[in-house]
N, C-alpha and C positions, 0 to 999 in steps of 0.2 A: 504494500500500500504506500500509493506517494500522494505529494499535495498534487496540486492541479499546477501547472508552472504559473507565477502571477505577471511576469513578463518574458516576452518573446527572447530578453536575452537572460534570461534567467529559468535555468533548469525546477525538476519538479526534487523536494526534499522528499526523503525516506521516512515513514511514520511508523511502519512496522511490516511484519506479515500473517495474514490471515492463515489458518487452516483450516481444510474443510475435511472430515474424518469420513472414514466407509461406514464408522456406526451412528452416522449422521447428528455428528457433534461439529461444532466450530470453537476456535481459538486464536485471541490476537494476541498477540507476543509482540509487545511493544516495544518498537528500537530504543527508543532514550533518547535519539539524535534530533538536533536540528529545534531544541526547543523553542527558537526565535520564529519559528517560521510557522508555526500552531493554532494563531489567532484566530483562523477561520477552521476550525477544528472542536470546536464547543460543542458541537451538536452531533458529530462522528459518532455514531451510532457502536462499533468495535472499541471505542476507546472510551466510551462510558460503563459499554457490557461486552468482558471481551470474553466470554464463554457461553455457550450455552448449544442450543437443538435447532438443528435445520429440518425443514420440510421442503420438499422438491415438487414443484409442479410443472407441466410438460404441455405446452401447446398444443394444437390437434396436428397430426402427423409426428410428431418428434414424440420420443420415448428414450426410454434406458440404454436402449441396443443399439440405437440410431448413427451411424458413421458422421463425424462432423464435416469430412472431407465435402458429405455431398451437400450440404445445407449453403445456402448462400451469404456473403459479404452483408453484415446488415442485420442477420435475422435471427432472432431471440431465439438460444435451445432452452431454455426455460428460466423460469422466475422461482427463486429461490427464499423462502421464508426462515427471517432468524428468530429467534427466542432467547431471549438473555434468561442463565440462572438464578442472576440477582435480583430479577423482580419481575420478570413474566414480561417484559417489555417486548415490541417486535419491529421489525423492517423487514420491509423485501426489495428487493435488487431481480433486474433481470441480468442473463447472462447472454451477452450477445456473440456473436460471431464474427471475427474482426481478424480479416487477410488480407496480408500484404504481400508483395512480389514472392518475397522465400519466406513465409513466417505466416504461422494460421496462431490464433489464441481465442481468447475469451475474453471480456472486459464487463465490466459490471455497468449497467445504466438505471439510473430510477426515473420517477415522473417531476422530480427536479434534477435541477445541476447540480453534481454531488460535488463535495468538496474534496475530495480526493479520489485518488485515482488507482481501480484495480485493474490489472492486466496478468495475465500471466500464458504460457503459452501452453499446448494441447497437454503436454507432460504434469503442467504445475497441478492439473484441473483433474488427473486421471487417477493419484494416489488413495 
């Protein structure tokens, strides 16, 4: 997880990394880095509740089994529901599908502009 870069000559800072478990748990492990660069980071949903239970929900056509290779530049393999441990709280995030010349990943979008930024590529997503 990084910020969102705040100018074009200035990179995006490292805030931490998520994980997403096969027994449908999440975890943010927070770098420590970069505390100057946080301020729009208050309402960061992982770094107020950085454990707790995912639910997976899956568009119609896409499922569990589904090859991402063949899904298009652009389009949601699903919308992913957290639940924090510390107080029932929740977010969801879609996961989009985001290919570039040599590089396919995943990146997280909501129905606002998030304040940071996840990305990771087929590998990070498949653990």
């Amino acid at each position: 997880m990084t910020t969102v870069p705040e100018f074009e000559s200035h990179g995006d800072f490292w805030l931490g990394d998520l994980t997403l478990g096969s027994d449908f748990t999440y975890h943010f492990e927070d770098s420590g880095s970069n505390p100057g660069r946080r301020a729009d980071q208050d309402d960061n949903f992982f770094m107020r509740h950085p454990a707790g239970t995912i639910e997976i929900r899956y568009p119609t056509g896409v499922d569990q089994d589904t090859h991402l290779e063949i899904l298009e530049d652009g389009m949601r393999v699903a919308t992913v529901v957290f639940e924090s441990l510390d107080s029932g709280a929740r977010a969801s995030f879609d996961l989009i599908i985001d290919v570039g010349d040599a590089w396919m990943g995943l990146r997280f979008a909501g129905d606002e502009p998030l304040s940071f930024r996840m990305t990771g590529g087929e590998d990070d997503f498949m653990r």
